[in-house]
C-alpha positions as CSV (number, residue, x, y, z in Angstrom):
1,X,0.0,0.0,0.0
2,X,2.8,2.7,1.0
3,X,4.7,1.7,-2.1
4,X,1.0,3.1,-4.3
5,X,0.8,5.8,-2.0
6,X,4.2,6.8,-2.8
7,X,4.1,6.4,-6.7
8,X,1.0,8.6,-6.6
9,X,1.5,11.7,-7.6
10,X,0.8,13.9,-4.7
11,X,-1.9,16.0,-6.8
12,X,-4.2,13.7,-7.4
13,X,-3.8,11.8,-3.9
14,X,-4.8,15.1,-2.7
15,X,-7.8,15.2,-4.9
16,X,-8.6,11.6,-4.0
17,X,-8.5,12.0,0.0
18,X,-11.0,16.2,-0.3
19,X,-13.0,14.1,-2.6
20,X,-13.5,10.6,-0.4
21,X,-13.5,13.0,2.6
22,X,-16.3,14.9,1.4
23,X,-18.4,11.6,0.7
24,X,-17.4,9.8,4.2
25,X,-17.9,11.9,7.7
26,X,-16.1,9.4,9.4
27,X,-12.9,10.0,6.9
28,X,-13.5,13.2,7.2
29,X,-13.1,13.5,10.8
30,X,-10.2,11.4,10.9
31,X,-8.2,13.7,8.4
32,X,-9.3,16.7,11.1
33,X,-8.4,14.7,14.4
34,X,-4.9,13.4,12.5
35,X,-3.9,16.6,10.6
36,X,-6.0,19.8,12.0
37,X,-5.2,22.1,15.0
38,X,-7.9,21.6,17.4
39,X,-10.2,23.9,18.9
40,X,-11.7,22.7,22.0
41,X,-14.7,23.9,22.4
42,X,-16.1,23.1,18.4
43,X,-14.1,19.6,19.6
44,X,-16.2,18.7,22.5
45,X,-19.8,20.0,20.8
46,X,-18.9,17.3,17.8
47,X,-17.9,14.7,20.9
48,X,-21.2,15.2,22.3
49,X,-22.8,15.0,19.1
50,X,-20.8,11.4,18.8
51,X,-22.2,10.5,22.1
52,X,-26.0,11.6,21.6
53,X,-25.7,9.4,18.4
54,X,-24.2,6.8,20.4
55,X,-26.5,6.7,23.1
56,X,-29.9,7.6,21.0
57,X,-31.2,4.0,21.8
58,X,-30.4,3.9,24.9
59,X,-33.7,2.2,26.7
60,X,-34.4,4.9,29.2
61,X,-37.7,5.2,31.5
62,X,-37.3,8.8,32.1
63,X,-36.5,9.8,27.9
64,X,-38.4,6.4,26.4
65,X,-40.8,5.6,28.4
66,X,-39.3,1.8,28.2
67,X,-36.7,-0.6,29.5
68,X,-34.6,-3.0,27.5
69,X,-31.2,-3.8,26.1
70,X,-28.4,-2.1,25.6
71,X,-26.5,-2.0,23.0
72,X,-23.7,0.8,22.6
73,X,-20.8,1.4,20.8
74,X,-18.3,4.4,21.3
75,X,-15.1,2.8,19.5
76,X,-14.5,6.0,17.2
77,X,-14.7,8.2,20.4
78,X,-12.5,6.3,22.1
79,X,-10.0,6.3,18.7
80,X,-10.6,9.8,18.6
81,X,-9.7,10.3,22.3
82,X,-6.5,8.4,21.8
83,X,-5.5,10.2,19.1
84,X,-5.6,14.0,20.6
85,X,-3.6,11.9,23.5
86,X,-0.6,10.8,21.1
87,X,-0.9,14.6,19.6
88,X,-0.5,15.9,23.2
89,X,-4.2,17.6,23.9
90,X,-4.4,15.9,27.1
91,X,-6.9,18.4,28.2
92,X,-8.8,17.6,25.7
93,X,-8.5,14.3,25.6
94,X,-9.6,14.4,29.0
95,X,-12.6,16.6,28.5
96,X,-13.7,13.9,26.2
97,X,-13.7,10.9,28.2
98,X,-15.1,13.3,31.1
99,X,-18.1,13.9,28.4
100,X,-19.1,10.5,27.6
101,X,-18.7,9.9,31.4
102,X,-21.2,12.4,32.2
103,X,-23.7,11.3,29.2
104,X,-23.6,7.9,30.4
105,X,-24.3,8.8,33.8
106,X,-27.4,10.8,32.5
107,X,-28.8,7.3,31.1
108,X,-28.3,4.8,33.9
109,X,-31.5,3.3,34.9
110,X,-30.7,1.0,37.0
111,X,-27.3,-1.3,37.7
112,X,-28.3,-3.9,36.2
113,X,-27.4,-2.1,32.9
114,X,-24.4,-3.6,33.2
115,X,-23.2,-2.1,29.5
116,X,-23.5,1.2,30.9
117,X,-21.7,1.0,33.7
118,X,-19.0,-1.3,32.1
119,X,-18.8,1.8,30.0
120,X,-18.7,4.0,32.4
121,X,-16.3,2.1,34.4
122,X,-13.8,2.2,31.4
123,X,-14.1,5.7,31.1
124,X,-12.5,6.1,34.4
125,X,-9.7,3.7,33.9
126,X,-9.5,5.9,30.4
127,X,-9.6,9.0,32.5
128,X,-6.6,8.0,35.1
129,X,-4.5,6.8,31.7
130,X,-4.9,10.6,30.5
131,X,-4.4,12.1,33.7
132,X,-1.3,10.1,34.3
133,X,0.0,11.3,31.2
134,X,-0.4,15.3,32.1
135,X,2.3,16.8,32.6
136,X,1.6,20.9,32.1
137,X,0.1,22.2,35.6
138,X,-2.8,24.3,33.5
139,X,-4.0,20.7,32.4
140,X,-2.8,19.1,35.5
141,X,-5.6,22.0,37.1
142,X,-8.0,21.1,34.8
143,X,-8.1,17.3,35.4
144,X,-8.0,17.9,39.4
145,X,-10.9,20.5,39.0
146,X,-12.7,18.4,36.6
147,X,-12.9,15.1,39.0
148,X,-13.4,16.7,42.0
149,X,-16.4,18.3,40.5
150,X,-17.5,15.3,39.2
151,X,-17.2,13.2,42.1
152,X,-19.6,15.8,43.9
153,X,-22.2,14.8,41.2
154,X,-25.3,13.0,42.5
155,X,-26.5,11.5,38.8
156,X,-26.4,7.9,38.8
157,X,-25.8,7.5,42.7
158,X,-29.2,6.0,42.7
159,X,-28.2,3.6,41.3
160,X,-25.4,2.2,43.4
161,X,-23.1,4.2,40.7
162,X,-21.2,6.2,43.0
163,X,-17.6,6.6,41.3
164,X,-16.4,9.9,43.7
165,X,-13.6,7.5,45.4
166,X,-12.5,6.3,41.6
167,X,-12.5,9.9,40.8
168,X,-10.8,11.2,43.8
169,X,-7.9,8.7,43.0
170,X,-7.0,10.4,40.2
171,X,-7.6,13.9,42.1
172,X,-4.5,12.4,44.4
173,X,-2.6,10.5,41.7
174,X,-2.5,14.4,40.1
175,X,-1.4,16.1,43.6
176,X,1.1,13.6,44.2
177,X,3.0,14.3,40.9
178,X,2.4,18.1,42.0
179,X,4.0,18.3,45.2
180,X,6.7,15.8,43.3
181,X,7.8,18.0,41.0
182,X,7.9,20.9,43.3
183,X,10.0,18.9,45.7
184,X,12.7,17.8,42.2
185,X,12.7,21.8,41.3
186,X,13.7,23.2,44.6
């Protein structure tokens, strides 16, 4: 394939990806989350687009007046989030999971929708991964802010999903690296 690529001449493999990009969304984005400066707030109203679409069947008393299965699948957020983490837009990166967090909070009904809260369950793991890779103290302040917030939230506590302690972990795992780093620069 990289030996094509190469051969092509760099005109018309330009034509070919605007073209293919304006026919697929999904391509599309992925040209903008690989090659286009980010801005975060256009970045996280697409996201939540991604996770309204994501979650639109979500059986939900409260929204659809029903109960059921759940079937869900946030792959190309996740992708997406990985991908502003290997760019270095931790922040954002983080704002993302902390999103689809939030969303999926919103739709618990009870525990026993164990997709959701398997969901939500990665999302934290994903959300200590990010954290742990922050290094700038604006982002570092972000993250702390963010979680502790967060664990205040009542949404989903209901429902035995109380992840404060989960979140707080990564309040400390952030604070530790702080008073680290001060203690190395003095």
């Amino acid at each position: 394939m990289r030996n094509m690529l190469e051969t092509a001449a760099s005109a018309a493999l330009l034509d070919f990806l605007e073209e293919y990009s304006r026919h697929d969304p999904r391509f599309e984005n992925a040209l903008r989350v690989q090659f286009a400066q980010p801005d975060f707030d256009a970045e996280l109203e697409k996201i939540i687009g991604s996770i309204d679409a994501a979650l639109a069947d979500v059986p939900d008393w409260d929204k659809h007046d029903k109960w059921g299965s759940i079937s869900i699948d946030t792959g190309d957020i996740i992708f997406e989030v990985g991908q502003r983490v290997k760019q270095g837009y931790i922040r954002l990166a983080f704002a993302m999971l902390e999103t689809l967090y939030s969303k999926l909070l919103e739709n618990f009904e009870y525990q026993g929708e164990c997709e959701l809260a398997m969901e939500a369950e990665d999302c934290l793991r994903r959300m200590a991964d990010v954290a742990a890779q922050a290094t700038d103290p604006a982002d570092q302040e972000y993250i702390i802010e963010h979680c502790i917030s967060l664990s205040r939230s009542k949404v989903g506590e209901g429902y035995g999903a109380n992840y404060g302690d989960r979140l707080m972990l990564i309040v400390a795992l952030l604070e530790g690296k702080t008073k680290t780093a001060g203690r190395d620069a003095s």
